[in-house]
C-alpha positions in Angstrom: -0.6 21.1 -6.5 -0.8 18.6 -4.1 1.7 15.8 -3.3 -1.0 13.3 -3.2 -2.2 14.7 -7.0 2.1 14.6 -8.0 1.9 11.0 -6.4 -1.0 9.9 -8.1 0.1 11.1 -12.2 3.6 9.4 -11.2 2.1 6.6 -10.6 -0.7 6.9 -13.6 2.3 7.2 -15.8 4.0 4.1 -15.1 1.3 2.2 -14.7 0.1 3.0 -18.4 3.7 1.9 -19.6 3.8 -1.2 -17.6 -0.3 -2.1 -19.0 1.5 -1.0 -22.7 4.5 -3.5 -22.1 2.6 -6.0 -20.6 4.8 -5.9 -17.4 2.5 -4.8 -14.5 3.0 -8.3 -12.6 7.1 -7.5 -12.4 6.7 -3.8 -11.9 4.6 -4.2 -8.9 6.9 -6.7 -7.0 10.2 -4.6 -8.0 7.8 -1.2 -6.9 7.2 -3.0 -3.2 10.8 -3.8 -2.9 11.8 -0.6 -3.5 9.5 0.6 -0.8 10.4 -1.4 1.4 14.1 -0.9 0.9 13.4 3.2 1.3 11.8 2.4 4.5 14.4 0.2 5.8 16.9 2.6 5.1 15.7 6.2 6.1 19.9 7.1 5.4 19.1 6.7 1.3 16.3 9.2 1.5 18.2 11.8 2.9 21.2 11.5 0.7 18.5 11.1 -2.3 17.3 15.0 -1.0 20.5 16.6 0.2 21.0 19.8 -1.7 24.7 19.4 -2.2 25.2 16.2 -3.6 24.6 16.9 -7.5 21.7 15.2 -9.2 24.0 13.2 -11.7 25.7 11.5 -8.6 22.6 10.8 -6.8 20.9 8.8 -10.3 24.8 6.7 -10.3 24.1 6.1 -7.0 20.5 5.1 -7.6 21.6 3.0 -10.8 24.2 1.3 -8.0 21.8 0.2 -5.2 18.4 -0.4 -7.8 20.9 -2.6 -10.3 18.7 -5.1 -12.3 15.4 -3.3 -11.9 13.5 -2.5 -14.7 14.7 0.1 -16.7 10.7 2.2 -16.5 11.1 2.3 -12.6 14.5 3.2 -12.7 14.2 6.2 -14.3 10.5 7.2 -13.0 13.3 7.5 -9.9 15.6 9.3 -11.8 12.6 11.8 -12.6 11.8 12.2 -8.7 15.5 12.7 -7.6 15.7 15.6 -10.6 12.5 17.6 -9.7 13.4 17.2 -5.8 10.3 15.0 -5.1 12.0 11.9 -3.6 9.4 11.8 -0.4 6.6 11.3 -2.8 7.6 7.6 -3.9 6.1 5.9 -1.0 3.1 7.2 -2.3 3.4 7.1 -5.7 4.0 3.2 -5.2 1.1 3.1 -3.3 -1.1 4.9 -6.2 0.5 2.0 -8.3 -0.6 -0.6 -6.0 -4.1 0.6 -6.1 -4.1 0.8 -9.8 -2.5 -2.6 -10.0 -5.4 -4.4 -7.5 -8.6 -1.9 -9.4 -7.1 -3.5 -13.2 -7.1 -7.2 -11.2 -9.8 -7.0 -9.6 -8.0 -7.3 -5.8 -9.1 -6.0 -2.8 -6.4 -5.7 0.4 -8.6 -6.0 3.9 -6.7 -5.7 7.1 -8.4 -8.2 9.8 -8.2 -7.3 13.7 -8.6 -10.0 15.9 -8.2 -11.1 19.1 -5.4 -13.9 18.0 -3.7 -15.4 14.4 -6.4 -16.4 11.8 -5.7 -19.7 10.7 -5.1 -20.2 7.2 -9.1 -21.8 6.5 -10.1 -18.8 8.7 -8.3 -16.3 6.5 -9.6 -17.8 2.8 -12.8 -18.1 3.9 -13.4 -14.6 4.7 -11.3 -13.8 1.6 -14.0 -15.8 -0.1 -17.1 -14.5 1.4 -15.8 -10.7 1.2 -14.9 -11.1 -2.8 -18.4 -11.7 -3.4 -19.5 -8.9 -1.3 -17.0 -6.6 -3.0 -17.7 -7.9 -6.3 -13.9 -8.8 -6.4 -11.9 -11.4 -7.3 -9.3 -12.1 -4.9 -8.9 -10.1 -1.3 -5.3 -10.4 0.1 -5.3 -10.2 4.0 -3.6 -9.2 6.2 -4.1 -10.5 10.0 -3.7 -7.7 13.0 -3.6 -9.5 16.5 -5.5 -6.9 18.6 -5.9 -7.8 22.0 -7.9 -4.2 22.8 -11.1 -6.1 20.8 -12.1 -8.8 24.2 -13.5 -11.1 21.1 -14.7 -11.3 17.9 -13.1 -9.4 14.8 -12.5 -6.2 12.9 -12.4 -5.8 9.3 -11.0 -3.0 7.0 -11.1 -3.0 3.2 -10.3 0.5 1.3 -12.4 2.9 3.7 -15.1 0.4 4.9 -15.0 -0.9 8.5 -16.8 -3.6 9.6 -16.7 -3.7 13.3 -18.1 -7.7 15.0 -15.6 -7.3 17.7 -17.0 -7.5 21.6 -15.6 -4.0 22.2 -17.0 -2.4 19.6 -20.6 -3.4 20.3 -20.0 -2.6 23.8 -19.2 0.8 22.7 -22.1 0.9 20.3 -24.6 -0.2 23.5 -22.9 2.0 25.7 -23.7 4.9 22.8 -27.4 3.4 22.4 -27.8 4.0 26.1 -26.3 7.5 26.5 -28.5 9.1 23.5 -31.6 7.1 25.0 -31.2 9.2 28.3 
């Protein structure tokens, strides 16, 4: 089975106790810290997979460092360092995190542009984009790109929508190549 499949029923599975306990707002903030702390620290992933460090000392050390978080994450964990499948949390938090935004109806768009969106800038393409998406909130999240000349890229889920200078240059230069 696939890592991404693994990832994904991880993630299922917590997200159907946090929707059963009502909890899915504090789950997914205490899910992005712990990301973010296993990307800070690259150290905690290999002692979390060393072979000869026994499982019960790696969950005390994991009860140690994740002290105060709730008790469904903690041992969804717990469950990973057991079966050996610590490199799939990233993931499996990001399977959460879609879940989470699909049951809330949020959409995360990535915007590259030539310089910082202001704040008006950013909600009203957040506005215009929810309707277009049927959505009701889109979180962004601003790229300065100075390789676009002008103009702006957007990316929401797998959809690009390309108004920067460079890419229509590109897509002229294309128009003239198959022309000839």
């Amino acid at each position: 089975m696939s890592e991404a499949v693994v990832a994904k029923r991880y993630a299922d599975a917590l997200f159907q106790l946090g929707d059963e306990k009502a909890t899915l707002d504090q789950l997914i903030e205490e899910l992005r810290v712990v990301k973010e702390v296993l990307e800070v620290n690259d150290s905690l992933v290999v002692f979390l997979k060393h072979p000869r460090i026994t499982n019960e000392k790696k969950k005390q050390f994991l009860d140690e460092v994740f002290q105060g978080i709730q008790t469904d994450i903690l041992n969804t964990l717990k469950i990973l360092v057991e079966r050996q499948r610590v490199e799939l949390v990233p993931s499996m938090i990001d399977h959460f995190i879609q879940l989470y935004n699909d049951a809330k109806g949020i959409a995360e768009a990535t915007v590259y542009s030539v310089r910082e969106l202001s704040k008006t800038e950013k909600e009203d393409l957040a506005a215009s984009f929810a309707q277009r998406f049927n959505k009701n909130t889109i979180k962004i999240k601003n790229v300065v790109d100075s390789d676009l000349i002008g103009g702006m890229k957007i990316r929401i889920g797998n959809t690009i929508y390309d108004g920067s200078i460079s890419g229509k240059l590109k897509r002229i230069e294309r128009n003239i190549v198959t022309a000839n």
